[in-house]
C-alpha positions as protocol buffer text, in pm:
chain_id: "A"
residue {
  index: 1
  type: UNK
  ca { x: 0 y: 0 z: 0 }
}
residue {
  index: 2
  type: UNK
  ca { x: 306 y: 257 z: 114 }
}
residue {
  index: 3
  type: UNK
  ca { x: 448 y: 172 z: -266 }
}
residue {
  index: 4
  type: UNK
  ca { x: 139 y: 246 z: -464 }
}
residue {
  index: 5
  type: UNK
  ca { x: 98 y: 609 z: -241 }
}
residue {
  index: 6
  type: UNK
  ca { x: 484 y: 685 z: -291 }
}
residue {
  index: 7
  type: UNK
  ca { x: 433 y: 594 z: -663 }
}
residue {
  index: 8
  type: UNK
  ca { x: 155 y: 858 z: -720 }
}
residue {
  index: 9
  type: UNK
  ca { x: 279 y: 1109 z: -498 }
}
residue {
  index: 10
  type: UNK
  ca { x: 640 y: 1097 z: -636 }
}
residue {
  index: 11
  type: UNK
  ca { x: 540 y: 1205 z: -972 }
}
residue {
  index: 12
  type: UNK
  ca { x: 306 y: 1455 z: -822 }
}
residue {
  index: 13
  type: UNK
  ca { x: 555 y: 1649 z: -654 }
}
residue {
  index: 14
  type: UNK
  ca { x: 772 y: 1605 z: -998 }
}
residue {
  index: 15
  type: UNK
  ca { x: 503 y: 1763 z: -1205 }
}
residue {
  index: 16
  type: UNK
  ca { x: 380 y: 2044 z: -920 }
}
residue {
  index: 17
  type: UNK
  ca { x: 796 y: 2134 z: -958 }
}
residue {
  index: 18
  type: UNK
  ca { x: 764 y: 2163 z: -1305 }
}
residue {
  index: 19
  type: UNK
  ca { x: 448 y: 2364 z: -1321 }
}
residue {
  index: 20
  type: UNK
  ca { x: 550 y: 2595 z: -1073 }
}
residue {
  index: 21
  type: UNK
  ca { x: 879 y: 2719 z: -1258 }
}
residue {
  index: 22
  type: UNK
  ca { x: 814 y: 2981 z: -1515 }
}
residue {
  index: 23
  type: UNK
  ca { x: 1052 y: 3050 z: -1815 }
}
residue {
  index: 24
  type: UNK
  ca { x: 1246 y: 3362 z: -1879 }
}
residue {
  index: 25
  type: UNK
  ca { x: 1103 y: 3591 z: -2073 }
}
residue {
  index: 26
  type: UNK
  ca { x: 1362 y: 3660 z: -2311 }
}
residue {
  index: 27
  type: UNK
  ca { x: 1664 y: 3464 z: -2398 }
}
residue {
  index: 28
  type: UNK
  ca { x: 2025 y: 3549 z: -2207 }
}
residue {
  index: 29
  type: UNK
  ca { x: 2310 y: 3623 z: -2463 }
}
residue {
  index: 30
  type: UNK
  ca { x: 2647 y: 3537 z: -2329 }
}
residue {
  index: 31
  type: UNK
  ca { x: 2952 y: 3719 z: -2432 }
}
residue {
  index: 32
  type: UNK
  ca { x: 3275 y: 3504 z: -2548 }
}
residue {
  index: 33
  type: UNK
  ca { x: 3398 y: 3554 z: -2189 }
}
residue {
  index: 34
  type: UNK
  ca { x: 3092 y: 3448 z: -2034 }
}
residue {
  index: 35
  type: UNK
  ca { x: 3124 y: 3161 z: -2239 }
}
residue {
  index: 36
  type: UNK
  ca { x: 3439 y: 3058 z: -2195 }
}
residue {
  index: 37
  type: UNK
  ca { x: 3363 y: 3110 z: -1745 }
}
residue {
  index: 38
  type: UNK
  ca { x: 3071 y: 2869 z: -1805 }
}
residue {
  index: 39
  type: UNK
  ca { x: 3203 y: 2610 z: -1998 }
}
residue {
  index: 40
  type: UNK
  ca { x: 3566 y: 2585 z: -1848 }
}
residue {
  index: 41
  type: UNK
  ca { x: 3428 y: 2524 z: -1502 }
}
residue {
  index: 42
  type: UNK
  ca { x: 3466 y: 2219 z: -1239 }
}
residue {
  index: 43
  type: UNK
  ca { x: 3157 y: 2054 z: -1122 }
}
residue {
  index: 44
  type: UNK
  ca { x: 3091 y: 1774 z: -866 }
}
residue {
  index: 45
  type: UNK
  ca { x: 2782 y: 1597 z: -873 }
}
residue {
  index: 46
  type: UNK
  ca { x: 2601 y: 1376 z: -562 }
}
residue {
  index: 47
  type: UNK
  ca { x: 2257 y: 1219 z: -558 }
}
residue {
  index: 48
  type: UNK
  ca { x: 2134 y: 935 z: -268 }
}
residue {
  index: 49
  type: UNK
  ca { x: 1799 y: 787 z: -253 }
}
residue {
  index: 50
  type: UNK
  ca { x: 1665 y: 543 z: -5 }
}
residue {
  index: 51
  type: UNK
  ca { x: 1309 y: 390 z: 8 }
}
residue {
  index: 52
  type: UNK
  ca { x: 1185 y: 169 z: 301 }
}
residue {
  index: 53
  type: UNK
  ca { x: 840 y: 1 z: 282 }
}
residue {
  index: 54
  type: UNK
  ca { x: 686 y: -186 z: 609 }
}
residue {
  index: 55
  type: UNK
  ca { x: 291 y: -220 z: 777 }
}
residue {
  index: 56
  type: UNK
  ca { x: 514 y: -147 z: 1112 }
}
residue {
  index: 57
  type: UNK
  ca { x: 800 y: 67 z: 1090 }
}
residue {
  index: 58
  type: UNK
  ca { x: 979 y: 225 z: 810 }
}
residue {
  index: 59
  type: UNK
  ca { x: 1291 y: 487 z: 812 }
}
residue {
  index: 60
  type: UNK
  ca { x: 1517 y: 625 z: 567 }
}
residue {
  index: 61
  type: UNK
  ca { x: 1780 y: 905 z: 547 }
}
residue {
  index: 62
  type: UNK
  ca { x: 1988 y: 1046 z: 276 }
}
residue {
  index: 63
  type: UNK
  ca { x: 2241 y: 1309 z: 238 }
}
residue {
  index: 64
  type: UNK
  ca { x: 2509 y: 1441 z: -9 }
}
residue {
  index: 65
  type: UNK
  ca { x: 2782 y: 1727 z: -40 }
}
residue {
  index: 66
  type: UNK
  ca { x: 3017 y: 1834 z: -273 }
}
residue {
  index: 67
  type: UNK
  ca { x: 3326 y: 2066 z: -279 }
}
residue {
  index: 68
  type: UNK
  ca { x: 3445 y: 2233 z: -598 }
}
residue {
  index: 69
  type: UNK
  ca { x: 3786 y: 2450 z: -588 }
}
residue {
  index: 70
  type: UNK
  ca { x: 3960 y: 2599 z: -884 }
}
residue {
  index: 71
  type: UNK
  ca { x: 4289 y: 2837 z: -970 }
}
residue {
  index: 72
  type: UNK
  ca { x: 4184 y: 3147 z: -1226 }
}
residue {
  index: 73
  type: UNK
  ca { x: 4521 y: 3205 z: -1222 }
}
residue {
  index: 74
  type: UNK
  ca { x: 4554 y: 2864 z: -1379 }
}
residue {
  index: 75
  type: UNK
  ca { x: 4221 y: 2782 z: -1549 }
}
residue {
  index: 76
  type: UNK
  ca { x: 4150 y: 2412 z: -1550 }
}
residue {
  index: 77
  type: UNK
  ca { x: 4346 y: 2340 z: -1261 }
}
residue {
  index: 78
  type: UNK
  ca { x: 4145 y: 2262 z: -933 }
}
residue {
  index: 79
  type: UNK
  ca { x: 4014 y: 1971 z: -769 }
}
residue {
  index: 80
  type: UNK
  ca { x: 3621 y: 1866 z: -697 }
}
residue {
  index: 81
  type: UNK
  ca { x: 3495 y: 1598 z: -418 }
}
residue {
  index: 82
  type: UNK
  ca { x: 3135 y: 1501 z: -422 }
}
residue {
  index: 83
  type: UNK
  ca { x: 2965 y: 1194 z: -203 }
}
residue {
  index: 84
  type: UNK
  ca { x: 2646 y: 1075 z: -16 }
}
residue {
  index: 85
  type: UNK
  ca { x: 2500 y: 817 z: 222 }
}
residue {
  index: 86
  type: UNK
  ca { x: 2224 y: 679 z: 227 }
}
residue {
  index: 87
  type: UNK
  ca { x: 2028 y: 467 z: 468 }
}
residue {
  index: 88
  type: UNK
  ca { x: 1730 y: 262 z: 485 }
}
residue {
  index: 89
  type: UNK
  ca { x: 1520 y: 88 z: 781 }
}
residue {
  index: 90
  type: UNK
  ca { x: 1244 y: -117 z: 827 }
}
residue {
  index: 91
  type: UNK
  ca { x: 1049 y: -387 z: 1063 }
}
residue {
  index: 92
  type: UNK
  ca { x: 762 y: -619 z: 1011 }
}
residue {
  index: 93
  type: UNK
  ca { x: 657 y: -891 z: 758 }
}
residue {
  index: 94
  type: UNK
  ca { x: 667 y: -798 z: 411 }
}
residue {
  index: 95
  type: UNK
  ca { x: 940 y: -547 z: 452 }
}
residue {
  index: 96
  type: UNK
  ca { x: 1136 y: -347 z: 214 }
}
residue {
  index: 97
  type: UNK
  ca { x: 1483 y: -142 z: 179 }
}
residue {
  index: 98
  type: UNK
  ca { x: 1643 y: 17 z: -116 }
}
residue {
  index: 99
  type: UNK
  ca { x: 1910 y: 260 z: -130 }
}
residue {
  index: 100
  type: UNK
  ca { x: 2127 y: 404 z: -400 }
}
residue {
  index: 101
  type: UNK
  ca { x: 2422 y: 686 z: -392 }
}
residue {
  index: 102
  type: UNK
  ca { x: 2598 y: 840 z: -708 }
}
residue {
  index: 103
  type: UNK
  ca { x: 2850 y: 1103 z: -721 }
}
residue {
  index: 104
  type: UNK
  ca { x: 3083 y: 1209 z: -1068 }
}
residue {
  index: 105
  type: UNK
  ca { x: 3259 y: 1526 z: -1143 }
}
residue {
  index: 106
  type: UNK
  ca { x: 3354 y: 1715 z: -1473 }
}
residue {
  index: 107
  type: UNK
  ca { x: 3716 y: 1642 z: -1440 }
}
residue {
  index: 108
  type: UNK
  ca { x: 3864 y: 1489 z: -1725 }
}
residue {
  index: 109
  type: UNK
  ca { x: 4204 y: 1496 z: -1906 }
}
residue {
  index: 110
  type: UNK
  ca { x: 4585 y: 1344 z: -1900 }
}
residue {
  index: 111
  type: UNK
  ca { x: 4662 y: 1542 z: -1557 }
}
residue {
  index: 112
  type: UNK
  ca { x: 4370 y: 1433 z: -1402 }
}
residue {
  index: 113
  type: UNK
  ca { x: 4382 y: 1195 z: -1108 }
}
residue {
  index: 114
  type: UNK
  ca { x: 4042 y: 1073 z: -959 }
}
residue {
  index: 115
  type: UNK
  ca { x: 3958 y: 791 z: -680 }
}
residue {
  index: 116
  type: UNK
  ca { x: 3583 y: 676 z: -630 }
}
residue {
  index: 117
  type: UNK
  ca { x: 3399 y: 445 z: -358 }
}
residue {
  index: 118
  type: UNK
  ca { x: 3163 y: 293 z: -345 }
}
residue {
  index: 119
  type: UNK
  ca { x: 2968 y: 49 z: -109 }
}
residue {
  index: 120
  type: UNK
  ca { x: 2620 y: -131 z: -102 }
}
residue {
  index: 121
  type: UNK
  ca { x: 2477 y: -359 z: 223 }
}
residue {
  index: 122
  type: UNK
  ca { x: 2207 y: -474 z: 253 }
}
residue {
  index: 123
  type: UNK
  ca { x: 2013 y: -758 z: 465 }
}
residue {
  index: 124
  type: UNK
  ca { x: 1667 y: -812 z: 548 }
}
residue {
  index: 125
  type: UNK
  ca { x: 1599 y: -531 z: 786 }
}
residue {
  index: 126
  type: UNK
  ca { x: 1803 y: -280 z: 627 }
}
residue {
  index: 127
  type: UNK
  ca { x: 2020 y: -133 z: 334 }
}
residue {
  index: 128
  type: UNK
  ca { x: 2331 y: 111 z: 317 }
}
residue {
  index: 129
  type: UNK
  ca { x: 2482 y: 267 z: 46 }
}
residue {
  index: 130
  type: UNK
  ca { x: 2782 y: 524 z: 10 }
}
residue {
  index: 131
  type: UNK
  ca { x: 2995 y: 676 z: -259 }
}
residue {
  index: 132
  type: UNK
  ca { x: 3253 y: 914 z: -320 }
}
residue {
  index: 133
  type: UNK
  ca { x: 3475 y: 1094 z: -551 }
}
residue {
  index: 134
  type: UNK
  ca { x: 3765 y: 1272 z: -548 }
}
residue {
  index: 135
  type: UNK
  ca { x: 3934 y: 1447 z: -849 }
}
residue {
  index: 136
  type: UNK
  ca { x: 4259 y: 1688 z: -879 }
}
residue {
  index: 137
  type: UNK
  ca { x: 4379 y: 1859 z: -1241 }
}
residue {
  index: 138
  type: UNK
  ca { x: 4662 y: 1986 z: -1240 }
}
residue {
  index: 139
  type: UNK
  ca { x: 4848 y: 2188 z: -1508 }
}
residue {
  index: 140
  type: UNK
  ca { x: 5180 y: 2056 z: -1458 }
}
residue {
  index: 141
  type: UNK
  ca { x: 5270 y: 1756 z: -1635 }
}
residue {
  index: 142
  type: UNK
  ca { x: 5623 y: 1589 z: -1498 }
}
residue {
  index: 143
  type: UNK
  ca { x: 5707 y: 1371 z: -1825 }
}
C-alpha cells in the first residue's frame, strides 16, 4: 500500500515542480567571456535515494555534499569531491529497503587523477549505500 501512495505522490511532486517554474522571458546572450567562465568550469555531482516500505515501521535518510575549488590564475586546474550516504530501515513482515548513492565530477584529461567508492549492504531489515569521488587537475605535467 506505502508503494502504490509513494508511486503517485512521487510524480506529483515532480510535475507540481515543473508547473511551478516559469521561463524567462527573453533569452540570455552570453559574451565570449561568459562563455568561456561557463564552460571551463569544475563541477561535482552527488545524488542518494533510499526507500523503506513496512505495515510497522519504516525509516530512511539520505544526504550528499560536494566541494568544488579551482585556480583562475591557472584555469582548468582545481580539484572537486562530491559523495552521499544513504540509509534505509524497516520492521515487520513484508518489509522493504532500497538505497542508491551516485557522485561524478567534470574532471577529465591526462593530468587528471580521480579515486571513487563505493559500497552497497544490505540484509533483510536494512540497506546502506555510500559513494565518493575525489578528483585533482593539475596543469603541470612531470614527463
Amino acid at each position: 500500500m506505502i508503494k502504490k501512495i509513494v508511486y503517485i505522490l512521487i510524480p506529483t511532486c515532480m510535475t507540481v515542480s515543473v508547473a511551478m517554474a516559469e521561463p524567462l522571458s527573453s533569452p540570455v546572450l552570453l559574451s565570449s567571456d561568459q562563455m568561456d567562465q561557463v564552460t571551463a568550469g569544475i563541477s561535482a555531482i552527488a545524488g542518494a535515494g533510499a526507500i523503506a516500505s513496512s505495515p510497522v515501521l519504516a525509516l530512511t535518510k539520505a544526504g550528499t555534499v560536494t566541494e568544488v575549488a579551482g585556480s583562475q590564475s591557472t584555469p582548468g586546474a582545481g580539484g572537486a569531491a562530491a559523495g552521499g550516504i544513504a540509509l534505509a530501515g524497516a520492521a515487520g513482515q513484508g518489509s522493504s529497503t532500497g538505497t542508491g548513492v551516485s557522485a561524478a565530477t567534470s574532471q577529465s584529461g591526462p593530468n587528471t587523477q580521480s579515486i571513487q567508492v563505493g559500497v552497497n549492504q544490505s540484509n533483510q531489515l536494512n540497506s546502506i549505500s555510500g559513494g565518493a569521488i575525489v578528483s585533482v587537475n593539475t596543469i603541470y605535467n612531470p614527463l
